[in-house]
MIZA-415271 format. One record per residue: residue in three letters; x, z, y of N, C-alpha, C in turn. Coordinates in steps of 0.001 Angstrom, whole numbers, padded with zeros to 6 digits, always signed. Atoms other than C-alpha are relative to their C-alpha. Example, Ala and Ser with C-alpha at 12.3 -4.5 7.8 and 13.67 -1.06 7.14 Angstrom:
<nodes>
Ala+000890+000000-001190+012300+007800-004500+000900+000000+001200;Ser-000820-000060-001190+013670+007140-001060-000770+000730+001090;
</nodes>
This chain:
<nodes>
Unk+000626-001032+000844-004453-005614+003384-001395+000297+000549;Unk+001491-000223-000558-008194-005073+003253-000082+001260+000478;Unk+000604-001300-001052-010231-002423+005842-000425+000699-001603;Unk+000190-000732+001014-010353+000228+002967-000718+001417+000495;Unk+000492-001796+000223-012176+004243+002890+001272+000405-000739;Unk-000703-000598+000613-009183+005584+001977-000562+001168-000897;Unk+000397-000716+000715-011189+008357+000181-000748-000347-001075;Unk+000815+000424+001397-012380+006257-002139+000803-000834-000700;Unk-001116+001042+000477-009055+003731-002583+000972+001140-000517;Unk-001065-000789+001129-006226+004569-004951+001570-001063+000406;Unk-001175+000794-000413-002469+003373-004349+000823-000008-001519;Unk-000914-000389+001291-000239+002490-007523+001666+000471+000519;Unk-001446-000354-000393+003147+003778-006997+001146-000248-001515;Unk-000775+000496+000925+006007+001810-009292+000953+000306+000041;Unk-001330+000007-000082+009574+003146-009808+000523-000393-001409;Unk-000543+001272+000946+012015+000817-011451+001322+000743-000136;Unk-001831-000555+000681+015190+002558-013026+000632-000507-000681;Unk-000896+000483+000510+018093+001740-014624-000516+000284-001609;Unk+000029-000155+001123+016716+002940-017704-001806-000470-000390;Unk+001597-000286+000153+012734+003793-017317-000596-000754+000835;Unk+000896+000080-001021+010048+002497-015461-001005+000995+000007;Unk+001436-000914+000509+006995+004641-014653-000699-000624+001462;Unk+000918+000604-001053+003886+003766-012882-001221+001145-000352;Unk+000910-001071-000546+001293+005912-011298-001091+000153+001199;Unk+000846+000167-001084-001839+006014-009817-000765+001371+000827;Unk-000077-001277-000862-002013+008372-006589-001100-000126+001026;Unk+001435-000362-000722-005221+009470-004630+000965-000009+001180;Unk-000698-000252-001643-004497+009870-000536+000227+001378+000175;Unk-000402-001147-000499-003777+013641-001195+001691+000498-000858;Unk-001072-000357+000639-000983+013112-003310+000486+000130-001208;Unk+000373+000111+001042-002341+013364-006461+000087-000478-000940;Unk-000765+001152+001256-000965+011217-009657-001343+000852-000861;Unk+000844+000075+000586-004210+010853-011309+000179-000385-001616;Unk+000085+000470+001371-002887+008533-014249+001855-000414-000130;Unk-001321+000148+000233+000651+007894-015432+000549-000588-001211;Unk-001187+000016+001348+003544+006532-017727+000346-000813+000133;Unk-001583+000663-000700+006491+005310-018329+000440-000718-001652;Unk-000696+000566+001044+008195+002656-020612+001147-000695+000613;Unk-001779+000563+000203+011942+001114-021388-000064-001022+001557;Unk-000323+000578-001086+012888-001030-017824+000254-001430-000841;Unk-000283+001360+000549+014387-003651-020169+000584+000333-001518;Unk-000351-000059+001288+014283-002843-023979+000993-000826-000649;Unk-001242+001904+000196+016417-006081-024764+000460-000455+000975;Unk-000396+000582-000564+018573-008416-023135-000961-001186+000383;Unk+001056+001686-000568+016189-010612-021044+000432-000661+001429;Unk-000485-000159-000777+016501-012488-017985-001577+000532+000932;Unk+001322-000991-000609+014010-011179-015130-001131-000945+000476;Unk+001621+000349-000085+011307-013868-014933-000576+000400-001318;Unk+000389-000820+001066+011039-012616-018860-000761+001443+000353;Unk+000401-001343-000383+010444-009088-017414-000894-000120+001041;Unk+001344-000194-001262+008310-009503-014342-000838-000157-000703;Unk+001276+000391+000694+005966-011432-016937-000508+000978-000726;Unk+000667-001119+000692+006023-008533-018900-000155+001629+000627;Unk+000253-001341-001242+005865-006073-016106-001208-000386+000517;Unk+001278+000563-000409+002941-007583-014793-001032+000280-000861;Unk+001135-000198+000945+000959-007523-017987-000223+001218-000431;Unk+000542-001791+000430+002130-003658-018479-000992+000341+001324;Unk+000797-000526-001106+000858-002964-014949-001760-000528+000321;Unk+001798+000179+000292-002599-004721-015515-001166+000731-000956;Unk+000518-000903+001163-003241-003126-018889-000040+001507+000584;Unk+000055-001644-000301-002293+000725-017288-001326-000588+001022;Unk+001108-000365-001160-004695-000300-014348-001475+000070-000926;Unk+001381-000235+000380-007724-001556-016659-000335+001235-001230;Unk+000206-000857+000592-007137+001399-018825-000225+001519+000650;Unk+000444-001417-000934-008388+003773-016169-000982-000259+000556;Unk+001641+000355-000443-011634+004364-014442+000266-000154+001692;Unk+000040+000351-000946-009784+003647-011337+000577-001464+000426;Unk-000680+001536-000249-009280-000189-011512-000795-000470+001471;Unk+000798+001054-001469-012005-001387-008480+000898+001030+001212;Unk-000279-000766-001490-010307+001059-005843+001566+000054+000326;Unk-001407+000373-000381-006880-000296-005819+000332-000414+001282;Unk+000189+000432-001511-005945-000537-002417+001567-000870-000135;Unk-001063+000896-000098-002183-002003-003443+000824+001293-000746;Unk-001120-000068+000924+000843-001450-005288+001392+000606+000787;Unk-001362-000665-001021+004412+000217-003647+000453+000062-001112;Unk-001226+000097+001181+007574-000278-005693+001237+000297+000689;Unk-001247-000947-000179+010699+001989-005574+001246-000743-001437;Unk-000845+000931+000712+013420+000023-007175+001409+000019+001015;Unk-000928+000869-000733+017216-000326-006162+000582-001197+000617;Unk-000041+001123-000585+018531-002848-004097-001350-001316+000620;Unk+001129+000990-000121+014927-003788-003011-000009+000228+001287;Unk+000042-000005-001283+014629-005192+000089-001514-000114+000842;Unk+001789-000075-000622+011271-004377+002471-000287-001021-000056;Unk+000157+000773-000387+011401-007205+004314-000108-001362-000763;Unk+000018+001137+000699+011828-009866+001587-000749+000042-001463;Unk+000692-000009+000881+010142-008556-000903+000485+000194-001870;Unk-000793+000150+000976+013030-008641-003217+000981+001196-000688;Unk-000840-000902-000073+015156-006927-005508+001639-000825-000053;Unk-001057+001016-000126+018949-008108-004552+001273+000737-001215;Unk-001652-000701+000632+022311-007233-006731-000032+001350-000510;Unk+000025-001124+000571+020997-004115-008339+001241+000693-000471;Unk-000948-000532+000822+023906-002200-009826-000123+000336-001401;Unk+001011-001057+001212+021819-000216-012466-000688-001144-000845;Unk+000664+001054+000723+020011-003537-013307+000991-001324-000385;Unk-000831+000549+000244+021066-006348-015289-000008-001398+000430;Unk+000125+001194-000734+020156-009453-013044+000710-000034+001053;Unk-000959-000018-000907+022284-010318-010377-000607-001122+000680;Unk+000770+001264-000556+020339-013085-009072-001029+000695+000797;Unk+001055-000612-000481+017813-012357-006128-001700-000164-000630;Unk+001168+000116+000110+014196-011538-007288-001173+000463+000604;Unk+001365-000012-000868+011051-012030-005930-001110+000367-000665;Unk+000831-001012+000419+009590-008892-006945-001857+000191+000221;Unk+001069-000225-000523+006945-008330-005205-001294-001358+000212;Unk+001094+001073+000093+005091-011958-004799-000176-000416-001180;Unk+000118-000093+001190+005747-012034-008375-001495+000624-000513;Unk+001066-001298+000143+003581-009014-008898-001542-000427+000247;Unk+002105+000309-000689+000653-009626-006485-000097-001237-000111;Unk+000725+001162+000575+000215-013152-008128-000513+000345-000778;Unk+000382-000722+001566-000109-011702-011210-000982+000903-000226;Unk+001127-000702+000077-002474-008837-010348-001369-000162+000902;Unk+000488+000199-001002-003846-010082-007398-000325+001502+001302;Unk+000139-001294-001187-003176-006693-005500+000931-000393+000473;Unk-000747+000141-000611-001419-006653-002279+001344+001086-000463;Unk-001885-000787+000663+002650-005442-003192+000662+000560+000850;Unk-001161+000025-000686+005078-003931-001185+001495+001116-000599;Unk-000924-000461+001119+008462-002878-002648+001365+000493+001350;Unk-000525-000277-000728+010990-001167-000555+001079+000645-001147;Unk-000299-000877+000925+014233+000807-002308-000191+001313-000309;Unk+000166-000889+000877+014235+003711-004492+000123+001357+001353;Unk-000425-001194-000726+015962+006117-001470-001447+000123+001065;Unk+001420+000104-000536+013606+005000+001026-001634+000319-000115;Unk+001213+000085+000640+010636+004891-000770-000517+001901-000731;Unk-000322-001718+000269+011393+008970-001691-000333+000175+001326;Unk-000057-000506-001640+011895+009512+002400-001548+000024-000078;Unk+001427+000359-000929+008312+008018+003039-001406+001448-001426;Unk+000912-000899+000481+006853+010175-000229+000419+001685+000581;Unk-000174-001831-000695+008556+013665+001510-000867+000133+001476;Unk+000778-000029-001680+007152+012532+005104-001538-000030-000422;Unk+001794-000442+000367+003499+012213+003570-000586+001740-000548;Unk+000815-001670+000726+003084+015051+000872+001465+000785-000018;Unk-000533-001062-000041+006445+017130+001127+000686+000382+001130;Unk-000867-000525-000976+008859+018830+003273+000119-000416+001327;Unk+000838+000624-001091+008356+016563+005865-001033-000561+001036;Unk+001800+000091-000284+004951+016710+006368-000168+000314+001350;Unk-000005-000251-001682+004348+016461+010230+001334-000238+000571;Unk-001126+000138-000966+007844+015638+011240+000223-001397+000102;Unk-000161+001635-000451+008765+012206+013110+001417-000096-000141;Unk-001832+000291+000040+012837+012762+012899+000360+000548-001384;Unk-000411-000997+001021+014233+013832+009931+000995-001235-001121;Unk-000323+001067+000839+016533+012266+007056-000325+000490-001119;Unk+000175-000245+001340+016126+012446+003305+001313-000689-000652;Unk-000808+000333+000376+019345+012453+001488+000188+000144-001686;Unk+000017-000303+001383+019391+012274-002507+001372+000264-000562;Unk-001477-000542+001242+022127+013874-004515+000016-000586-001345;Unk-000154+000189+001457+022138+012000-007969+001353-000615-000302;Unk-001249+000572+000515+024721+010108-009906+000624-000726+001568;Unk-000594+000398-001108+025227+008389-006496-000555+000378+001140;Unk+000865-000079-001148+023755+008993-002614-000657-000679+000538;Unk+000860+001068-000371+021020+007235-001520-001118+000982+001889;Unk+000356-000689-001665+019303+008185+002739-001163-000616+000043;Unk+000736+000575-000623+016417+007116+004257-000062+001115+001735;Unk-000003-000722-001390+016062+007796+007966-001054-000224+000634;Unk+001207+000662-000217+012987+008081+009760+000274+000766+001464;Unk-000227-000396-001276+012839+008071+013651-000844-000374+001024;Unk+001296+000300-000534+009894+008548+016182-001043-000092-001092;Unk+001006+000536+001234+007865+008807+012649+000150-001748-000361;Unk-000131+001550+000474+009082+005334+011525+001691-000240-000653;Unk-001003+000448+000995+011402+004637+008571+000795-001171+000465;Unk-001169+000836-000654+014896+002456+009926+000122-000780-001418;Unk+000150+001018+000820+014618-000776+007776+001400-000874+000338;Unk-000616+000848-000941+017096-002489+010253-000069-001351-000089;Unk+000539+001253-000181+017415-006145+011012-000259-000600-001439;Unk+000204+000465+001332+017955-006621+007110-000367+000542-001337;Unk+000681-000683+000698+016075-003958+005330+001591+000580-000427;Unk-000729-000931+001186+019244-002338+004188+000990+000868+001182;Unk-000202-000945-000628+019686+000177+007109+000513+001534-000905;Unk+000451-001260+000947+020471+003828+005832+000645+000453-001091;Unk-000923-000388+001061+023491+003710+003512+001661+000924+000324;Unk-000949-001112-000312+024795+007088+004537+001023+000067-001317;Unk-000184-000671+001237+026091+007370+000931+001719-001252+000369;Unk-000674+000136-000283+028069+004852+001901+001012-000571+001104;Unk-000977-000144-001530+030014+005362+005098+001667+000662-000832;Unk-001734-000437+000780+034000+005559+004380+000273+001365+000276;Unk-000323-000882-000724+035163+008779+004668+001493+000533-000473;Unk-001594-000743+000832+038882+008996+002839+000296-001662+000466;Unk-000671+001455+000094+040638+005653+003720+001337+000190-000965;Unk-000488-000008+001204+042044+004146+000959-000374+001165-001180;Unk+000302-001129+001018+040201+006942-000751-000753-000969-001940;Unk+000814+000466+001163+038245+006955-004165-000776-001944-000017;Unk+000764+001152-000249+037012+003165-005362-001427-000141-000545;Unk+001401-000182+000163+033385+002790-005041-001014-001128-000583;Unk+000857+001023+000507+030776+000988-006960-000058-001520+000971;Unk+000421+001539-000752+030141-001520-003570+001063-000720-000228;Unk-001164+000577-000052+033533-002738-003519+000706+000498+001113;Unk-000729-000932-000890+034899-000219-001160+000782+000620-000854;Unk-000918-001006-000160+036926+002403-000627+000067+001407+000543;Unk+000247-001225-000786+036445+006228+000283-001144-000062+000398;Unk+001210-000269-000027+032743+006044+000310-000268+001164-000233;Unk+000431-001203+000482+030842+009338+000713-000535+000430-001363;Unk+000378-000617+001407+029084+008839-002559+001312+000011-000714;Unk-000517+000149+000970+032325+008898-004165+000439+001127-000123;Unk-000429-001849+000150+032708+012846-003355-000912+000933+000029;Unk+001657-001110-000651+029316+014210-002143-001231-000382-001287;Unk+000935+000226+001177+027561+012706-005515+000403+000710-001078;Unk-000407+000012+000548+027321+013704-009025+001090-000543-000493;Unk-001103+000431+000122+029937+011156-009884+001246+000452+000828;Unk-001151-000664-000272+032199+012225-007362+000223+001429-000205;Unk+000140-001305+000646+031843+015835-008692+000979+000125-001145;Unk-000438-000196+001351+032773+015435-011784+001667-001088+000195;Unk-001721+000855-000121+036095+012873-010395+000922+001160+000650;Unk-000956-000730-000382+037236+015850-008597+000047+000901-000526;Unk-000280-000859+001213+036998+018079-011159+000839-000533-000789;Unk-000772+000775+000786+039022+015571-013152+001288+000600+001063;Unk-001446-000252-000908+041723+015809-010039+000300+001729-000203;Unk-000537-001573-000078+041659+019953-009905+000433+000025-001519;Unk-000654-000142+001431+042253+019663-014248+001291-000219+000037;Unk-001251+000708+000155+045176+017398-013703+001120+001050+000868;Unk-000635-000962-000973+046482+018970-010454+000814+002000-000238;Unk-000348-001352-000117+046514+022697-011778-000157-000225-001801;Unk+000429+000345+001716+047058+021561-015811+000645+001258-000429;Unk+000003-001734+000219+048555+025263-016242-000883+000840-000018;Unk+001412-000928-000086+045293+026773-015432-000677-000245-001014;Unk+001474-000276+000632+042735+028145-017790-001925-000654+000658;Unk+001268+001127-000598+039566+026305-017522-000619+000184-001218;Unk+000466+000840+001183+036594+025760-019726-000034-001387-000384;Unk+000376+001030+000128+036202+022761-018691+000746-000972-000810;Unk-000481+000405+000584+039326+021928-020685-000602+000128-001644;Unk+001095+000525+001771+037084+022152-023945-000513-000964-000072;Unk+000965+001499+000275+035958+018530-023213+001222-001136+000512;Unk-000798+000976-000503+038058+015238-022569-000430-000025+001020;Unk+000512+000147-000922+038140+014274-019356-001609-001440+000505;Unk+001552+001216+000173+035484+011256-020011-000917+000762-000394;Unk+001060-000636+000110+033705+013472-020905-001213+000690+000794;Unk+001044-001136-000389+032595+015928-018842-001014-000938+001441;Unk+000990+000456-001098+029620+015696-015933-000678+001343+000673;Unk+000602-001072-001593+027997+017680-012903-000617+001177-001111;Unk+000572-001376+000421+025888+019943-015836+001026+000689-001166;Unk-001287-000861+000693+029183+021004-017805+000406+000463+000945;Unk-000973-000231-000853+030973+021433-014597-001251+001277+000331;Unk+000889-000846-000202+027883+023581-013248-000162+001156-000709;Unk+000320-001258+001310+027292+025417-016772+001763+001129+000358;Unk-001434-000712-000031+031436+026342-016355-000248+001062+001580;Unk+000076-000940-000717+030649+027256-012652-000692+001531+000353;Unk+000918-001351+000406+027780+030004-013674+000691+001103-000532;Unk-000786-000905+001109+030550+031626-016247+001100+000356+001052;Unk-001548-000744-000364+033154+032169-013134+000884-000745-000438;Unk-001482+000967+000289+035273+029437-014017+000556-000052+001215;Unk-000820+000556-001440+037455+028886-010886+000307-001212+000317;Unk+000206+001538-000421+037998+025349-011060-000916-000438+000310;Unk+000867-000028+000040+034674+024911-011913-000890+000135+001494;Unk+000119-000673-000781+033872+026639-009122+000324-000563+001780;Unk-000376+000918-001241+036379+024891-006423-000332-001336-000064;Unk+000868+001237+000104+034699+021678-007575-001197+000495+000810;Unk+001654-000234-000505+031154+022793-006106+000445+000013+001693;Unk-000036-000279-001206+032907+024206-002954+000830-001145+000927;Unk-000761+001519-000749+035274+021015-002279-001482-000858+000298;Unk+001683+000506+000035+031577+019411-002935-000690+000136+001310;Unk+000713-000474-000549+029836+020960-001049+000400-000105+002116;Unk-000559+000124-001115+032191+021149+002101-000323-001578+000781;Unk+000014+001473-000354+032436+017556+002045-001158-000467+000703;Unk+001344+000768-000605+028745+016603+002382-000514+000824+001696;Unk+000237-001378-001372+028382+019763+005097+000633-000954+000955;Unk-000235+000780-001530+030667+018129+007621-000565-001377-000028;Unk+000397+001187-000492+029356+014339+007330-001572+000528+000017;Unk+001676-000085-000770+025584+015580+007444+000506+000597+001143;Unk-000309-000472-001250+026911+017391+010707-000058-001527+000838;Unk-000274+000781-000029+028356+014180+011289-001446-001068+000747;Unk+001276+000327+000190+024866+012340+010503-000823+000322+001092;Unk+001140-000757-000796+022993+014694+012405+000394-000535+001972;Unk-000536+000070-001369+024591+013190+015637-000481-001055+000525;Unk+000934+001127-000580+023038+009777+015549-001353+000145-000088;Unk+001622-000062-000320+019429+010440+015753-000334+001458+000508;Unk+000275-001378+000043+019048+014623+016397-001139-000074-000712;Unk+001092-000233+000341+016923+014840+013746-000795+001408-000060;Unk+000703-000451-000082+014392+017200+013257+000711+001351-001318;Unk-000878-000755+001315+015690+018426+009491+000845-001338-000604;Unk-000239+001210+001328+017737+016845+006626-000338+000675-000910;Unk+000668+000133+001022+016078+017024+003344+001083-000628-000762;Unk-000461-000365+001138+018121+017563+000240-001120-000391-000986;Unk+000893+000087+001113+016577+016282-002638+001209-000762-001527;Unk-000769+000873+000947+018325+015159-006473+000412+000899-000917;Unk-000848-000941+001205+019773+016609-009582+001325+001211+000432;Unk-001326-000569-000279+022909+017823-007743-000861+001211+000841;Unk+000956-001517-000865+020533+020457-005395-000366+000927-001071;Unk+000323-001272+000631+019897+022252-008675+001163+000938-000275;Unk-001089-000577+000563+023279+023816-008771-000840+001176+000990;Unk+000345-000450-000646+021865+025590-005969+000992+001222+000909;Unk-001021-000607-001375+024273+028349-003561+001547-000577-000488;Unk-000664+000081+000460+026943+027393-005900+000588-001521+000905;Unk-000280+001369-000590+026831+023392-003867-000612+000732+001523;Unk+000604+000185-001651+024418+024845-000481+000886+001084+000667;Unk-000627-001379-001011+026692+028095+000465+001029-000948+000794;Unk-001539+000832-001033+029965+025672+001175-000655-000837+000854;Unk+000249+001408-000725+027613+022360+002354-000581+001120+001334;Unk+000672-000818-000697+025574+025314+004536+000801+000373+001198;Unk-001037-000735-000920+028785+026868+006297+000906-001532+000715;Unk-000644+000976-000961+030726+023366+006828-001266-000702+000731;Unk+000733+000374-001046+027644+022097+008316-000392+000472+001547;Unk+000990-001160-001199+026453+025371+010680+002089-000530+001092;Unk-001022+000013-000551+030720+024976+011584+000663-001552+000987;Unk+000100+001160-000542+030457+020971+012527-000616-000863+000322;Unk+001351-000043-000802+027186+020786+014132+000403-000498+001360;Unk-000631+000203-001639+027945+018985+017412-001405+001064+000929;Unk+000214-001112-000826+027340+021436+020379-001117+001339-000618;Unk+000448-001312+000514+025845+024108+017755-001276+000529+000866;Unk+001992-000520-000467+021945+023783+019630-000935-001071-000723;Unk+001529+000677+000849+018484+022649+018115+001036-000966-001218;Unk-000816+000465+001240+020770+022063+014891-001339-000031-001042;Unk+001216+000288+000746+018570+020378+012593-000017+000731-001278;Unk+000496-000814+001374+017058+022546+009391+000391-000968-001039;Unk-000258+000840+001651+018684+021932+006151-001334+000901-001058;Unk+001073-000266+000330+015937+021920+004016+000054-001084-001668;Unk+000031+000573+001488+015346+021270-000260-001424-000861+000087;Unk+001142+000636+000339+012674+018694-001192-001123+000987-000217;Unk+001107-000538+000203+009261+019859-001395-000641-000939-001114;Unk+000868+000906+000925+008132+017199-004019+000360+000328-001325;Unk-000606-000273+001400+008305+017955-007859+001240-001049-000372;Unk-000534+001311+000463+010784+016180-009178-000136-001018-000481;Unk+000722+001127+000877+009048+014360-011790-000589-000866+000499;Unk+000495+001062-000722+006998+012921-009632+000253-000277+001431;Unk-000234+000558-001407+008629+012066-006250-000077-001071+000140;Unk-000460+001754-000002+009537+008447-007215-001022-000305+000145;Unk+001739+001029+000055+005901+007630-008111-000401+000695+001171;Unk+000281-000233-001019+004713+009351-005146+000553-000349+001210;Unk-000518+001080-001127+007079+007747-002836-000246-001094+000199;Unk+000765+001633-000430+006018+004266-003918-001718-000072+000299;Unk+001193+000101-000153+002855+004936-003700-000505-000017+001260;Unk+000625-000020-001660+003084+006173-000080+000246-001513+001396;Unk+000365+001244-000845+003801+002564+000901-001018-000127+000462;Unk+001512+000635-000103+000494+001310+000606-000371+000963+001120;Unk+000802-000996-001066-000790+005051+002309+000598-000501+001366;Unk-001066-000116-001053+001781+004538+005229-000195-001502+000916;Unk+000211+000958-000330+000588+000824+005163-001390+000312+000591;Unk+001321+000064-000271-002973+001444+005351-000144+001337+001522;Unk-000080-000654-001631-002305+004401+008181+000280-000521+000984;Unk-000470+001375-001333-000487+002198+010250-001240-000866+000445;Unk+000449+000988-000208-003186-000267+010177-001431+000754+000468;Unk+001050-000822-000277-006037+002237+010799+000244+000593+001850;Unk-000081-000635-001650-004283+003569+013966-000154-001332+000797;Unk+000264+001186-000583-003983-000272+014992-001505-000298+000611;Unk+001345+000113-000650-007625-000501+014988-000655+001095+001026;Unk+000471-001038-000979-008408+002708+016688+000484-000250+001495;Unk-000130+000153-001608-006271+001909+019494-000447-001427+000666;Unk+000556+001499-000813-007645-001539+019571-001262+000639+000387;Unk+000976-000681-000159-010965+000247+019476-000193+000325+001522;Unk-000106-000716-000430-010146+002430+022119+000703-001002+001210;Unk-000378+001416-001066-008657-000773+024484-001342-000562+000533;Unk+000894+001363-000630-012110-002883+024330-000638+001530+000442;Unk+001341-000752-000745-014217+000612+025297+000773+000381+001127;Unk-000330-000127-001096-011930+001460+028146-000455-001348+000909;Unk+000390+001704-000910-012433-002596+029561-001388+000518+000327;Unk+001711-000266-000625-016411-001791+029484-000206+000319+000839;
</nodes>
């Protein structure tokens, strides 16, 4: 990556969803200057079809802005994308199953340098720049959505491990023989501490207590999801209700848990499921403060600081920043090597 003025370079930041894409171009203060978002895969295609036409959307948004010469590079937030290879592997959400080579794809095509890391990750590194994390070197970032996704960052440096796919707190077993989980497990945390598992154990308290009054019995059980179950818990439903706090418990003791291999600094809450708000943080709050190993310098639970709307694009974006910092301190301390020799 070229010696850039960061105050004059621009980073694109790409997140790739199961449904949407959106792409966004972010100044070094954080800033989403230009934006938008179209279908991920309108039709059934396979994905050299789509890169080709991902490529040509992401050229057209760039020359339709007055910041095309100050591209310093591209960062892509995508599931199952691996740092190190550049790729996205076995998506769940996506409909290729074949590994792709995302990213050299890309920067052929635009001729900007790429780097594509996943979706969880790629959030961590936008909270450690512009939110909640701002100045801290330990800390994790844990997302609450339909499933759990971590990034862990330690000594200020995001855990990639030997095969880029470090960091899948979401799924560590924690019920043997429990709930079956998207990977091909068993008793995975996302399958209780996520929306989806939310709304499965709300299914179990319906069944379990089918004498009880409930709203939630105004909907089939395929039906319902985390913002029925939520809307019921606002009204004083009691099931409703012991759904959030079974919830809530759960994730409390394994971030305790969590908090044991690195002492981080904070964990960072961020995702759809954090808007229930005391209704999910009073129980996760109390089983955490209660299974805190030795109950000192217990790390700060702490909500995202990033809008929602735009975290994703601001997370990919802070590749590039995170790239180009890195490479700035490189020179300084090389700098700072040849004038000591003199």
């Amino acid at each position: 990556m070229r010696k850039r003025n960061t105050k004059h370079c621009y980073a694109i930041g790409l997140d790739i969803g199961g449904t949407n894409t959106h792409i966004g171009i972010v100044d070094h203060n954080g800033h989403i200057l230009a934006q938008e978002s179209f279908l991920t895969y309108p039709r059934p295609m396979g994905w050299q079809t789509y890169t080709t036409e991902l490529s040509d959307k992401i050229k057209a948004f760039i020359k339709g802005t007055p910041y095309q010469d100050g591209i310093a590079g591209i960062g892509i937030g995508a599931p199952n994308a691996n740092y190190f290879k550049g790729t996205i592997e076995l998506a769940a959400n996506l409909p290729w199953k074949e590994e792709v080579p995302l990213a050299k794809i890309i920067a052929d095509e635009t001729k900007i340098p790429v780097i594509i890391t996943n979706d969880a990750n790629a959030a961590t590194l936008g909270e450690m720049m512009f939110g909640a994390a701002k100045g801290m070197k330990d800390f994790y970032l844990i997302t609450l959505g339909t499933g759990i996704g971590s990034g862990i960052v330690a000594n200020g440096e995001l855990l990639y491990g030997s095969d880029g796919k470090a960091g899948e707190l979401g799924h560590v077993i924690i019920a043997k023989n429990g709930r079956e989980c998207g990977c091909g497990r068993r008793g995975c945390l996302e399958c209780y501490g996520s929306a989806k598992g939310l709304t499965l154990t709300a299914k179990e308290l319906l069944i379990a207590n089918n004498s009880e009054k409930s709203l939630l019995r105004e909907y089939e059980l395929d039906e319902l999801t985390a913002k029925i179950i939520f809307e019921a818990a606002k009204n004083n439903d009691r099931i409703a209700k012991q759904t959030f706090e079974l919830t809530g418990t759960i994730l409390g003791e394994n971030l305790a848990n969590f908090a044991a291999f690195s002492s981080p600094e904070a964990i960072i809450l961020f995702g759809g499921l954090t808007q229930a708000g005391d209704l999910l943080m009073a129980p996760l709050r109390e089983a955490f403060d209660k299974n805190i190993l030795y109950n000192i310098q217990k790390p700060k639970l702490l909500l995202s600081a990033l809008p929602n709307a735009d975290a994703a694009l601001l997370g990919a974006a802070s590749l590039i920043w995170k790239k180009l910092s890195d490479e700035q301190k490189v020179r300084w301390n090389n700098s700072r090597t040849l004038a000591n020799r003199k």
